[in-house]
C-alpha positions in Angstrom: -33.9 -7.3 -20.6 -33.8 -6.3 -24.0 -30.5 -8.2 -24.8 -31.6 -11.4 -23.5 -33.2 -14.1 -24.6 -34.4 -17.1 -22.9 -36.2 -19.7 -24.3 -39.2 -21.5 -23.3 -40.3 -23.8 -25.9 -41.9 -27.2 -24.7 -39.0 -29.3 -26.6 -36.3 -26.8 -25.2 -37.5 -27.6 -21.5 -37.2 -31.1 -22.1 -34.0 -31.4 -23.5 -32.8 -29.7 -20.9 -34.1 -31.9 -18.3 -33.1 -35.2 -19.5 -29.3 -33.0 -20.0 -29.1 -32.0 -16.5 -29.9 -35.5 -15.1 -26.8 -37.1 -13.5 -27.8 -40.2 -15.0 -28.0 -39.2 -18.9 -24.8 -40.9 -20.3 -22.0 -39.6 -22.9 -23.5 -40.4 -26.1 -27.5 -39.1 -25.4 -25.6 -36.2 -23.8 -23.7 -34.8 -26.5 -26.7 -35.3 -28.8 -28.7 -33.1 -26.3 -26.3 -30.9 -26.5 -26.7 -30.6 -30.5 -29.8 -30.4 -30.6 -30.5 -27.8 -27.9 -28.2 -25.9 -30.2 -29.8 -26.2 -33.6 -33.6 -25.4 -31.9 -31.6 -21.9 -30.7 -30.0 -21.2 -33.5 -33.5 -21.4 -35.6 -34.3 -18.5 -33.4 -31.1 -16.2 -32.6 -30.7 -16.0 -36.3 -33.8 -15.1 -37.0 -32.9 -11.3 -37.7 -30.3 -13.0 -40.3 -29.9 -10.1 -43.4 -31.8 -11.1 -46.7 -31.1 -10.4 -50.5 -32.7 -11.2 -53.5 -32.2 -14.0 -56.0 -33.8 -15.4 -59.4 -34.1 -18.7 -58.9 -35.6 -21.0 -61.7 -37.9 -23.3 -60.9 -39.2 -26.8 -63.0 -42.0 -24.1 -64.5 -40.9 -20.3 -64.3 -38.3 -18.3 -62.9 -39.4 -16.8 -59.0 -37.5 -14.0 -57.2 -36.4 -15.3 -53.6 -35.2 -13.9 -50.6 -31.8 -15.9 -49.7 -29.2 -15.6 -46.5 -25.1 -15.5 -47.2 -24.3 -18.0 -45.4 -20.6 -17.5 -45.8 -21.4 -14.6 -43.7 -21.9 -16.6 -40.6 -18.9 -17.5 -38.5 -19.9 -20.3 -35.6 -17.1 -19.7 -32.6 -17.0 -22.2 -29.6 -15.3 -21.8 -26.7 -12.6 -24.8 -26.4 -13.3 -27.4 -25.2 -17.2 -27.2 -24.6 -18.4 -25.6 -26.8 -17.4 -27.7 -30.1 -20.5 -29.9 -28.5 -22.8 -27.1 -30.0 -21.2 -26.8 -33.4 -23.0 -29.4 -35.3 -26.4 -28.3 -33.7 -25.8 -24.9 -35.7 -23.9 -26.0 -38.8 -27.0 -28.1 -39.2 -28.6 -25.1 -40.0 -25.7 -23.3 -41.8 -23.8 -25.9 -43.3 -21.3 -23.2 -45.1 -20.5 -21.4 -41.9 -17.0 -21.3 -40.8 -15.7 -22.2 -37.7 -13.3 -20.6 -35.4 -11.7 -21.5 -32.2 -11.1 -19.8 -29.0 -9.4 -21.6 -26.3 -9.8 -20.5 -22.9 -8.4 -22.2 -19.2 -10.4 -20.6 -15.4 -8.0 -20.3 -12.5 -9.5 -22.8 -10.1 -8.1 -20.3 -7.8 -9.2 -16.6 -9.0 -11.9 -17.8 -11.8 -10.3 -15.7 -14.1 -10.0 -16.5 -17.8 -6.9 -17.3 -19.4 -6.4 -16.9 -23.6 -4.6 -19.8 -24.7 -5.5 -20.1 -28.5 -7.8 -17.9 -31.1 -7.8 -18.7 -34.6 -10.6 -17.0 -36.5 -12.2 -17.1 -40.3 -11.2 -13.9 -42.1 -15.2 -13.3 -43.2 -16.4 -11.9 -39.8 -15.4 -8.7 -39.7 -16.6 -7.7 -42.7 -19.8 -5.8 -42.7 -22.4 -7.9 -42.4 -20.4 -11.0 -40.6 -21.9 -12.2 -37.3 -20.2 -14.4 -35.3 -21.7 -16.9 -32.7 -20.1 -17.7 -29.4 -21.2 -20.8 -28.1 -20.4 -22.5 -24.7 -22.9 -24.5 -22.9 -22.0 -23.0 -19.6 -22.4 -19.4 -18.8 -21.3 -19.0 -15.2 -19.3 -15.9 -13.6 -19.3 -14.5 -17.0 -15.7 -14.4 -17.7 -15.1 -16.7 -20.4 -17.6 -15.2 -22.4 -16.6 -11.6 -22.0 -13.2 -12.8 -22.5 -14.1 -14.2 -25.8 -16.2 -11.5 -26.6 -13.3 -8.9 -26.2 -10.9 -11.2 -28.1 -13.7 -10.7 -31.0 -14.0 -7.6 -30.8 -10.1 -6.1 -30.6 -10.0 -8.9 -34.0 -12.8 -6.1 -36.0 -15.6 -8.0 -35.5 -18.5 -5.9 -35.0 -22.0 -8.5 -34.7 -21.5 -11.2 -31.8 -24.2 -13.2 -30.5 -23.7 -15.4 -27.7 -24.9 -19.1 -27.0 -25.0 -20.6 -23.4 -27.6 -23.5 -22.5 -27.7 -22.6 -18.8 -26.8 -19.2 -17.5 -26.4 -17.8 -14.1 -27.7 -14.5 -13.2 -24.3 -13.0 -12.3 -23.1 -14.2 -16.0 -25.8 -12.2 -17.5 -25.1 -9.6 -15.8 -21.4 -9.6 -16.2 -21.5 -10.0 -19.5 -24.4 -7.3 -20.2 -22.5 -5.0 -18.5 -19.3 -5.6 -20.5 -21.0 -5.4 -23.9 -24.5 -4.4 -24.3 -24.3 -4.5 -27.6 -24.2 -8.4 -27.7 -27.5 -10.5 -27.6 -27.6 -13.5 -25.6 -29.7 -16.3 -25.6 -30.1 -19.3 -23.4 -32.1 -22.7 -22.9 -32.2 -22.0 -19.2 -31.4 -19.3 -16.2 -30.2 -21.4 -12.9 -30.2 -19.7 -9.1 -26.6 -19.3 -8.2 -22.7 -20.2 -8.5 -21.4 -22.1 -6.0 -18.6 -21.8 -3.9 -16.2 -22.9 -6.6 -17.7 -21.4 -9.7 -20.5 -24.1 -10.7 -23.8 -23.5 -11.4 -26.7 -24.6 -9.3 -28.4 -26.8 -10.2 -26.7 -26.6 -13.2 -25.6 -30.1 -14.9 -22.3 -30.1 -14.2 -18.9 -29.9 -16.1 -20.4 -29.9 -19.7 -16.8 -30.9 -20.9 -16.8 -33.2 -18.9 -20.0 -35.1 -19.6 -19.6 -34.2 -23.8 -16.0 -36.2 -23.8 -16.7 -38.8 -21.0 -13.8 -37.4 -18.7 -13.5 -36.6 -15.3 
């Protein structure tokens, strides 16, 4: 599918392993978690605009191709997601950061909005903003956020899970199209209470050592 991205780089594959083993603790855990992030980032932002500057080196001046940075806006998903922050400010160390807080009914699965605070540079022009939440699993969340995005003017969203499910994709393709999403890994199924299989997990859960 033309708006998805998965990625199967030898280093991505094994971060993911050791991430999804019961017995990886806290610490090496959230560090997984920023790195799987930063090796993603180096490729969703590959299509990043360019312009020109002179830039003067020790012996002449050289025209070079530069990104605006300022026009990147990195979004997690509370709580989650602020484990993949540092992975892609790593990369774009001026990007802003927004938060969107968002609670599932055990019960329905549906997303709640409970907080959104957003940088005033994305929805501008040429501002993309990054969703990122390690899980994508019935899809909700994300299309939630997306749609919160959206009704705020921003126009590019890319989206950042580690491990999708197929229905997730597919909900959140069918919701918005126009978004690209890239993952480290697409598992078989949800189970009976909305978890991915095999999955890894709550990722809250094992980023902040709670239960």
């Amino acid at each position: 599918m033309s708006n998805l991205t998965v990625f199967d780089h030898p280093l991505v594959q094994h971060k993911v392993a050791l991430l999804r083993d019961k017995n990886t603790g806290t610490k090496q855990f959230r560090e997984l978690v920023e790195e799987l992030a930063m090796l993603m980032a180096f490729e969703a932002f590959k299509d990043m605009p360019l312009h020109q500057v002179t830039v003067d080196t020790p012996l002449e001046s050289a025209t070079q191709n530069v990104i605006d940075e300022n026009s990147v806006a990195i979004i997690p998903v509370l709580r989650a997601g602020l484990g993949m922050v540092s992975g892609v400010h790593a990369l774009f160390p001026t990007a802003r950061v927004g938060h969107i807080g968002l609670y599932r009914d055990h019960e329905t699965l549906e997303p709640h909005e409970y907080y959104c605070k957003l940088p005033d540079n994305i929805s501008t022009e040429n501002g993309i903003a990054v969703v990122l939440d390690p899980m994508l699993a019935t899809g909700g969340s994300a299309v939630a956020a997306i749609d919160m995005l959206k009704k705020r003017g921003v126009k590019k969203i890319k989206l950042m899970n580690i491990i999708a499910a197929p229905v997730g994709i597919n909900a959140v393709q069918k919701a918005h199209p126009d978004v690209q999403i890239y993952c480290a890994a697409v598992d078989r199924q949800l189970n009976e209470i909305g978890y991915i299989l095999p999955g890894l997990g709550d990722a809250g859960d094992r980023l902040f050592g709670t239960k």
